[in-house]
N, C-alpha and C positions, 0 to 999 in steps of 0.2 A: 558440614557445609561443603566441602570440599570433594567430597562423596555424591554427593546432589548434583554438583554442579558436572560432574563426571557422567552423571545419569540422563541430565537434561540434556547434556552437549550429545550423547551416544544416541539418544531418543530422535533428537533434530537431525543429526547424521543422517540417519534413514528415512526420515521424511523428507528430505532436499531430496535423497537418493531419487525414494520413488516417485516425486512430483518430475524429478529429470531425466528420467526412463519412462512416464507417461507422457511427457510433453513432447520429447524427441520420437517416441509412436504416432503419437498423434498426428503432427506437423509432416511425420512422412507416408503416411499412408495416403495424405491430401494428391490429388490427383495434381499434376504440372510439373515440371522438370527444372529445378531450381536455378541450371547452368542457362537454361533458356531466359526466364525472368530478368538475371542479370542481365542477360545482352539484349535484351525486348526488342526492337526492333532488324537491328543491324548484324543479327546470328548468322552466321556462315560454319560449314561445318568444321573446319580448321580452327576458328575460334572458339568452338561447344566446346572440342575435344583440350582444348587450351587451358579454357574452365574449368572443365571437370575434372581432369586432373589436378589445377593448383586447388582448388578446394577439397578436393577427396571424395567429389560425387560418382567418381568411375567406381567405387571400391562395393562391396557389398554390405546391406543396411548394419550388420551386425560392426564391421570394420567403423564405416562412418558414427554409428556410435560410439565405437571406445574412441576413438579420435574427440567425438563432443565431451565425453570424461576426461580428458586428457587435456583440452581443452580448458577445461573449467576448475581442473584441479590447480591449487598453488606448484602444488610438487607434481611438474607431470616427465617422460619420458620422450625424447626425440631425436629422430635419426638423422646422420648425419652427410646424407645426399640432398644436396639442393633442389633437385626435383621430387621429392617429397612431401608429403603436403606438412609433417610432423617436422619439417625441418624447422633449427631456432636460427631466429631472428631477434636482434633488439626491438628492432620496429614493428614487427607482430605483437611479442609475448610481452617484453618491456620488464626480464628479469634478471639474475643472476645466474650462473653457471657453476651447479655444486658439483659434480662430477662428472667426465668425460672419457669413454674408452675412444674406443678405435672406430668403435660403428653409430655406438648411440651418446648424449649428452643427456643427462636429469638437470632440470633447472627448477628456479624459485623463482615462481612469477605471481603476478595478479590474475586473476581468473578471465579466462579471456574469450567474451562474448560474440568473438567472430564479427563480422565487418556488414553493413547493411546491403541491401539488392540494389536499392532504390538512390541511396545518396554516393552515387560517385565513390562506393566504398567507405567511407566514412565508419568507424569504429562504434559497435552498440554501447559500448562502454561511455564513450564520448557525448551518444544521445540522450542516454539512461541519464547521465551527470548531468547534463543540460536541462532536461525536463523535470526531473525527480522533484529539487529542491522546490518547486513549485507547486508540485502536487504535494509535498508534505506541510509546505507552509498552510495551503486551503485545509488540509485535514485538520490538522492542530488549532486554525479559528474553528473549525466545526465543533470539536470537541470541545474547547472551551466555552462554545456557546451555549452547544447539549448538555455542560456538565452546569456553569454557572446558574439557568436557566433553569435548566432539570430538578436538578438541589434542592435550590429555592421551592421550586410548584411542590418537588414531591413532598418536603415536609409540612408543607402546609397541607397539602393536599391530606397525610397522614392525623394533623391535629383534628384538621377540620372535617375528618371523616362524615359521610353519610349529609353531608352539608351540601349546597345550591353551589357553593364553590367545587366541592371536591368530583361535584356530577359534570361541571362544567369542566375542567380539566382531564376527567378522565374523557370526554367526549371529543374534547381537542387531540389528547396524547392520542385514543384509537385513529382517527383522522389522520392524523400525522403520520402513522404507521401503515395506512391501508392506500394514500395515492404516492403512484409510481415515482423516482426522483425526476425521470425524463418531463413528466407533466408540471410538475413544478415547477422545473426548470423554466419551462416555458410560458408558465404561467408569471411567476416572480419576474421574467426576463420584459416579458410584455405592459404586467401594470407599473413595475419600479422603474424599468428601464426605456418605458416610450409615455406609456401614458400619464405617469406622473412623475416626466423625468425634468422638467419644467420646478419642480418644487424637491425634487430628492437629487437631482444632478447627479446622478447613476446612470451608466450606460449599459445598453441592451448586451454587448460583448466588449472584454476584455482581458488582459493578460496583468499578469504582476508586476511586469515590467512594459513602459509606453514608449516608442520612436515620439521624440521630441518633432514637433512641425518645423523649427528654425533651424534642425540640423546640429544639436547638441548631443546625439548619442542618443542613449534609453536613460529613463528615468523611474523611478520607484512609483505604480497608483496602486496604494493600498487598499482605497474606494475602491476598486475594483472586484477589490475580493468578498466586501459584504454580501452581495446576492446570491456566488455560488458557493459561501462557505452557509447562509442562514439554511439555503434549498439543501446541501447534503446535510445537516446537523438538524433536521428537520425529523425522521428518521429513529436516530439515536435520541435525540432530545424524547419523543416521547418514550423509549423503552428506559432512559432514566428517570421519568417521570414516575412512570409504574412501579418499575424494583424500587426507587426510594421509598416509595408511598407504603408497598407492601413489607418490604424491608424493618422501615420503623414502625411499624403497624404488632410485628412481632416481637423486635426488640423493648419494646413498649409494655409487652405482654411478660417480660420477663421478671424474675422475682428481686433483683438486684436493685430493678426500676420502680417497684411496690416501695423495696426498704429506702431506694432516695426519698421517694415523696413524702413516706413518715415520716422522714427525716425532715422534711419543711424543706425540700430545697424547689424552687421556681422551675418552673417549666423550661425557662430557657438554658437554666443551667443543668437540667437534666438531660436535654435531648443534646445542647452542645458539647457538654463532658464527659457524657456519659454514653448515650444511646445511637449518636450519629457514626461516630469510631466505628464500632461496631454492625451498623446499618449498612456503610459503604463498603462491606465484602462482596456482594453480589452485582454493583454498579459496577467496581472497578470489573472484576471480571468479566465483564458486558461491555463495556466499554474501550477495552482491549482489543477483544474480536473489531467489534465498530471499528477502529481506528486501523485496523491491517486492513479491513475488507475495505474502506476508505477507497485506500490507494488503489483497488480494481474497481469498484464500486462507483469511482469518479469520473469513469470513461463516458456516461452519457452528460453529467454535467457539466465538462470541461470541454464538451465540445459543442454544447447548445453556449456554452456563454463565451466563445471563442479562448477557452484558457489553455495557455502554452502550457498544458504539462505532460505528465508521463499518459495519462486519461486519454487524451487527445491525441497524443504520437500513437497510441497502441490502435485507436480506430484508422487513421490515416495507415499504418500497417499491415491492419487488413482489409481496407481498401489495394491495397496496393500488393499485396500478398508480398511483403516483406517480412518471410520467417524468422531471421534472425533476428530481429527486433522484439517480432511478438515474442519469440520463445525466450530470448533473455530480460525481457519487462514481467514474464510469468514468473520465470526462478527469481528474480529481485524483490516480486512481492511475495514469494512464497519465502525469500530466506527472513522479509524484515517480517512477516508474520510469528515466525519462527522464535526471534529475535527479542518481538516485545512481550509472545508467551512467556518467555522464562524473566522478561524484565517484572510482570504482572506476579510470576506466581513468587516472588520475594517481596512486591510488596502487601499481596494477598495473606504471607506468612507476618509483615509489619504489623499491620493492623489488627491482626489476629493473633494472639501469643500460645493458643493453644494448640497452633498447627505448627506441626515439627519438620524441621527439611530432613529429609533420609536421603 
């Protein structure tokens, strides 16, 4: 076990790597001058040169990257001239000081996202943490919609094979898969949220959190979150419609499932103790991917249904060509991608006792 997890953790090492030596290519080969963006209108040349310096855009691309590794590392290395851009700061890095020469400082800090173009400086770290929790709460209705939902059709969909119901389902689930989330979006936002909002008292847009009218702060509308977690979960709901159908269609087929029925036991106790366990290996693993890609995935429907989350901040950032933002919401969803791979393939080993962790 311990070996595995050694593997997993080495494997993920290098996919952050290279997700963060493509994103930091990427982000800079884009035409504009970053030190400009920040001062957008009010740039004078004494002030570029101001910029560019305390951020390290003076230095050459290959420099300003090890800076973004150094950056983002817990454990990074910095020198101990103020005008520096690697100089430490509590109020930057926000860490400990494990060793100190004469020229340079190694510290232990949180990974540190750099500051946005657009907010008055304002820390990515800070926006990430603001929006995040929002977009994971809409992801996790979705999946639980997809999964409760899914389950249910696909097994039946699986008994009742070659039946009026199971043609009807699979008709729905292709459907579901083939229009866009952005159309939906706007489709569900328009009939629940105007045209029959008179009887569902659903609004067209909303956040998770509502500015009270009398001046009480924010408040929790969970209402809020039915339309754009049904429109993403819309999607997955049918690819777990399918794998479950097809799933128990072959476990069904298996010889273990011949000797239950000899054996007189009931359908229902066959497929629940027996055949479903085994069913759900290829959902969860589908359903993993679903739930990471969620979190990028959400960006067109958290901004048609007006939802404060990470979806929403990452379009308004490229509206506004705020790189630090987009580039640390990409490593965020690339590290929790990362994250619930290795949480999936433990429980993929659960469920399954003949697959071994090496």
């Amino acid at each position: 076990m311990f070996r595995y997890f050694l593997n997993k953790l080495g494997y993920s090492f290098f996919t952050l790597f290279g997700v963060i030596t493509v994103v930091f290519i990427l982000f800079n080969i884009l035409p504009g001058d970053p030190a400009r963006m920040m001062l957008d209108q009010n740039e004078n040349s004494e002030q570029l040169a101001i910029i560019k310096k305390k951020y390290g855009f003076d230095q050459p691309v290959l420099n300003q990257y090890f800076y973004y590794l150094n950056d983002l590392s817990p454990v990074s290395l910095h020198k101990n001239q103020p005008d520096h851009y690697t100089f430490y700061t509590k109020e930057k890095y926000s860490g400990g000081v494990l060793f100190r020469t004469k020229n340079y400082t190694i510290v232990l800090k949180t990974p540190y996202l750099r500051e946005s173009f657009q907010k008055n400086g304002k820390k990515v770290t800070e926006i990430i943490a603001h929006t995040l929790p929002s977009t994971v709460v809409l992801a996790i209705f979705s999946i639980v919609i997809a999964l409760s939902i899914g389950i249910v059709l696909g097994v039946l969909s699986a008994l009742y094979t070659n039946s009026w119901f199971d043609r009807i389902i699979a008709f729905v689930s292709t459907l579901g898969m083939s229009v866009p989330s952005f159309f939906s979006a706007i489709l569900f936002a328009w009939i629940f949220g105007f045209v029959l909002h008179n009887y569902t008292h659903l609004n067209m847009t909303g956040s998770l959190y509502e500015v009270d009218d009398f001046g009480n702060g924010t408040y929790l509308a969970l209402r809020n979150t039915l339309l754009p977690a049904v429109v993403l979960g819309i999607r997955p709901l049918a690819v777990v419609i399918q794998l479950m159908r097809n799933s128990l269609l072959e476990v069904l087929n298996q010889e273990y499932i011949r000797t239950a029925k000899a054996k007189g036991l009931s359908t229902y106790k066959i497929v629940t103790k027996h055949a479903l366990k085994n069913a759900l290996n290829p959902v969860v693993t589908a359903i993993s991917g679903w739930f990471a890609s969620m979190l990028a995935g959400a960006v067109f429907v958290e901004y048609i249904f007006g939802w404060n989350g990470l979806g929403k901040e990452i379009v308004d950032a490229l509206n506004n060509l705020d790189l630090p933002v987009i580039m640390g919401s990409v490593i965020v969803i690339a590290t929790t991608f990362v994250l619930i791979t290795i949480l999936v393939d433990l429980i993929y080993a659960y469920l399954d006792p003949k697959i071994k962790l090496k």
